[in-house]
Structures are given as structure tokens and as C-alpha cells.
C-alpha positions in Angstrom: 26.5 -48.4 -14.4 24.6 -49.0 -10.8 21.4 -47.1 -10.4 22.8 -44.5 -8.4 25.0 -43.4 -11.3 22.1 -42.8 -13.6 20.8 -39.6 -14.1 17.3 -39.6 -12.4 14.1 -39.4 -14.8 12.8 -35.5 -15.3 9.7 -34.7 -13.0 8.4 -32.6 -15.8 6.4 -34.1 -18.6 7.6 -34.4 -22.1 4.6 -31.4 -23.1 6.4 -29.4 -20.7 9.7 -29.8 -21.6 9.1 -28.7 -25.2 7.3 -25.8 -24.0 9.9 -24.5 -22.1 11.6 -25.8 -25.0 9.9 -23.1 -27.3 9.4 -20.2 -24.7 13.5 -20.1 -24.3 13.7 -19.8 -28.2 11.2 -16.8 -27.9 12.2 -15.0 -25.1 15.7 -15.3 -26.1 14.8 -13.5 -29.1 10.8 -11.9 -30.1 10.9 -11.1 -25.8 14.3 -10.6 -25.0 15.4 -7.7 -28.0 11.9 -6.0 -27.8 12.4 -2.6 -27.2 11.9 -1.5 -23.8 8.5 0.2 -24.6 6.8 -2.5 -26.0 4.6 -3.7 -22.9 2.0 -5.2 -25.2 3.9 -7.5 -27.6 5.7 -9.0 -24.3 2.0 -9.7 -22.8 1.4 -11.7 -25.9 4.4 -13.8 -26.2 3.8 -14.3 -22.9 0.2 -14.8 -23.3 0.8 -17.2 -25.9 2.3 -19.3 -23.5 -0.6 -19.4 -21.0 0.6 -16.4 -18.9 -2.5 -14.5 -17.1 -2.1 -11.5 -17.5 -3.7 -7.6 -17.2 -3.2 -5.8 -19.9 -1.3 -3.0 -17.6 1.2 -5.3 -16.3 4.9 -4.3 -17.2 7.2 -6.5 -17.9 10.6 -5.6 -18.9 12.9 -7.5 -21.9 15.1 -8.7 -19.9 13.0 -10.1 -17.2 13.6 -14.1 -17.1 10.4 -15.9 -16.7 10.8 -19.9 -16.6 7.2 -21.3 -17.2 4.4 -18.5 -18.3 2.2 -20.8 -18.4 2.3 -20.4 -13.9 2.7 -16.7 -14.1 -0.1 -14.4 -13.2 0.2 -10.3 -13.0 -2.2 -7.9 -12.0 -3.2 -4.5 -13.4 0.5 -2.3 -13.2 2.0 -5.2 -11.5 5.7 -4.8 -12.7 8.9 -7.1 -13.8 11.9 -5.5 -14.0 14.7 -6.1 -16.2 16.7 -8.8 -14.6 14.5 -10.3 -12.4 14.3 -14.1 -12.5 11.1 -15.1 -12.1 11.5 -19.2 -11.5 8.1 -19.8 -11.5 7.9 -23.9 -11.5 4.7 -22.9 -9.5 2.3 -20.6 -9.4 3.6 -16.8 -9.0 0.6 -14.2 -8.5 2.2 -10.9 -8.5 -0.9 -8.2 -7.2 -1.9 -5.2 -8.4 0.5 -2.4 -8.8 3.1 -4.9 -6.8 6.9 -4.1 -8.1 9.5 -6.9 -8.4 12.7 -4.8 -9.0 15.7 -5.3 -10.8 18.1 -8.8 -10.1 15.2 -9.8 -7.6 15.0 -14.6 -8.2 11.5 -15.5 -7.3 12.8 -18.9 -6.8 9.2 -21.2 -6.7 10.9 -24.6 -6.2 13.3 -26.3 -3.7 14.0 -29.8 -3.1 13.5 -32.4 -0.3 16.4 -32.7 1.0 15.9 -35.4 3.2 15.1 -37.8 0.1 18.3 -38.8 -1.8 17.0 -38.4 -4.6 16.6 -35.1 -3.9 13.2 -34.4 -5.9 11.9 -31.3 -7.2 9.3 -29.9 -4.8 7.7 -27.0 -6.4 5.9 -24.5 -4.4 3.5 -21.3 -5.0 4.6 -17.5 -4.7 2.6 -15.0 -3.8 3.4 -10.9 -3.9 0.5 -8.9 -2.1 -1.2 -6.1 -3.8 1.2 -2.5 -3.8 4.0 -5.0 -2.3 8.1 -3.7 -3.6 10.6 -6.1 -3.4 13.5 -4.3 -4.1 16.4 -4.7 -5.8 18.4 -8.3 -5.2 15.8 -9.6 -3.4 15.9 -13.4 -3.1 12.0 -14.6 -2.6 12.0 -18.4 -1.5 9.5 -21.3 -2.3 5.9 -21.0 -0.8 6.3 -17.6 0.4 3.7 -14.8 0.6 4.6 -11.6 0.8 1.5 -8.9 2.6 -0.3 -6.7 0.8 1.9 -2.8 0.9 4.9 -4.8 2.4 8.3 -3.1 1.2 11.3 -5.7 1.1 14.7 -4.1 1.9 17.4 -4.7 -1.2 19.1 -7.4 -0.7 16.9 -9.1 1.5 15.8 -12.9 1.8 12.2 -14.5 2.3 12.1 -17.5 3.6 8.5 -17.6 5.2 5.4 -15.0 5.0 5.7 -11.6 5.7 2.6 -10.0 7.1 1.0 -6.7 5.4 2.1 -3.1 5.3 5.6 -3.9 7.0 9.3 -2.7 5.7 11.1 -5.9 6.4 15.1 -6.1 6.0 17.6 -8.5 6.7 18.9 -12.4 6.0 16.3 -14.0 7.0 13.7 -11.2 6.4 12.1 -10.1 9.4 9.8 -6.7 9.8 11.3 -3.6 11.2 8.5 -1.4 11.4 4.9 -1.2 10.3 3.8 1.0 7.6 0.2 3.3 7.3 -2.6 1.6 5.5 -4.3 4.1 2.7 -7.5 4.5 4.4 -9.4 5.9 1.0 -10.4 3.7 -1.6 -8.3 5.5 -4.3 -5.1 3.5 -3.2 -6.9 0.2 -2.0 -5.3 -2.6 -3.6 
């Protein structure tokens, strides 16, 4: 076997392998077939595993979250069933930011201009009363503005500014949205 057949060494430690390890036993089970009410017990399974959590975030059974330990949710910051949160990186969602059903926040890519092709794992970032709506595919390194509504369906590649409706493949703003001006809705 020449070294380019052999399988190329995991860029993950050994610690972090047998986490994930763990955390797809548990979600697959204690998570995944909790009843749809039970906000809390998810928060401490996902606690557990180092997520930062409020204690009003929502997250849903059948939301797919790949490390906890690089998860972090504001106060009614949501998860919707479905979603796959690939967070190999950092993920903040805001406060009272929705990430709707089938939504991938995908927090990795690779370099393609390596051969190896390594893992290059990047943050994601959801603003404060952000929606990403439903089948939204959020990419590597992106931040989405505080209030910004993403179209279903859409793709993020790069940063979308604040208080926008953006649409399309790639996502791109299509018109501006009002700011609450008092501070019962600031973020």
C-alpha cells in the first residue's frame, strides 16, 4: 500500500472522538425519543456535554447537534426538529434567533487546494431575532445580522448584514427590514 492509499490520520483527538462517541449513543436515545415538551432534560444532556446554554433555549428531539461541547444558545434561541447543526466550530445562535426545520449549519469545509484535503473548521454565528427558515444551508465562517430573515431554501456563503430579508443561491439581501426602536424587542 503507497501512502496515498492510506486512509489519512483523524484531525480530531482521541478525547474527542469518544465524546462524540458518547453524545451519538445519547442523542440517539435519552435526546432523540424525549417528548417534544421536554426543553429542560434536552439542555442537560446537552449541558452534560459542555453545551452553553440559557435555560429558555428550545431545542427540539430531533434537532442533530454534532459536538455540544461548541454549541452556544441564547435566551429563546430555537432548534427545530431536523435541523443539523454541524458545529465542528463554534455556533452562537442569539437571543430569540430561530433555526427552522431541515436548516445544516455546516461549521467546517475543507482546503481544497491541499490534497489532502484537511478539515478546516470555521465559526457560525446567528444574530440576535435572526430566522433562518426552513432548508436553509448556512456555510462555514458565516455571520448572519442581528433581525436578518433568511428566505427557505436559501444559501449563506458569506455575512449577511442586519435587519435584511435575504433570498436566493448565493444569499444576497432583497430589501431592508425596520429596526424595533424601543427597548422591549432589542436583542
Amino acid at each position: 500500500m503507497t501512502d496515498a492509499d492510506r486512509p489519512l490520520p483523524s484531525p480530531h483527538s482521541f478525547r474527542h472522538r469518544a465524546g462524540r462517541a458518547l453524545w451519538g449513543v445519547v442523542q440517539g436515545t435519552l435526546f432523540r425519543w424525549s417528548p417534544r415538551p421536554l426543553f429542560a432534560w434536552r439542555r442537560v444532556l446537552l449541558s452534560l456535554f459542555g453545551a452553553k446554554l440559557d435555560p429558555r433555549a428550545r431545542i427540539y428531539p430531533r434537532a442533530r447537534v454534532w459536538a455540544p461541547w461548541n454549541l452556544e444558545m441564547h435566551a429563546y434561541a430555537t432548534l427545530a426538529d431536523d435541523v443539523d447543526c454541524y458545529c465542528v466550530e463554534r455556533t452562537v445562535i442569539g437571543r430569540r434567533a430561530t433555526v427552522s426545520q431541515y436548516a445544516y449549519l455546516c461549521g467546517a469545509t475543507h482546503d481544497f487546494e491541499d490534497p489532502d484535503r484537511p478539515l478546516v473548521p470555521m465559526p457560525i454565528t446567528i444574530g440576535p431575532r435572526a430566522w433562518i427558515a426552513a432548508d436553509v444551508f448556512v456555510g462555514p465562517g458565516v455571520t448572519i445580522g442581528e433581525g436578518t430573515v433568511v428566505g427557505a431554501r436559501a444559501s449563506v456563503f458569506k455575512d449577511l448584514p442586519e435587519w435584511t430579508v435575504c433570498v436566493g443561491n448565493p444569499a444576497a439581501p432583497i430589501r431592508d427590514l425596520p429596526r424595533p426602536d424601543n427597548a422591549e424587542h432589542a436583542g
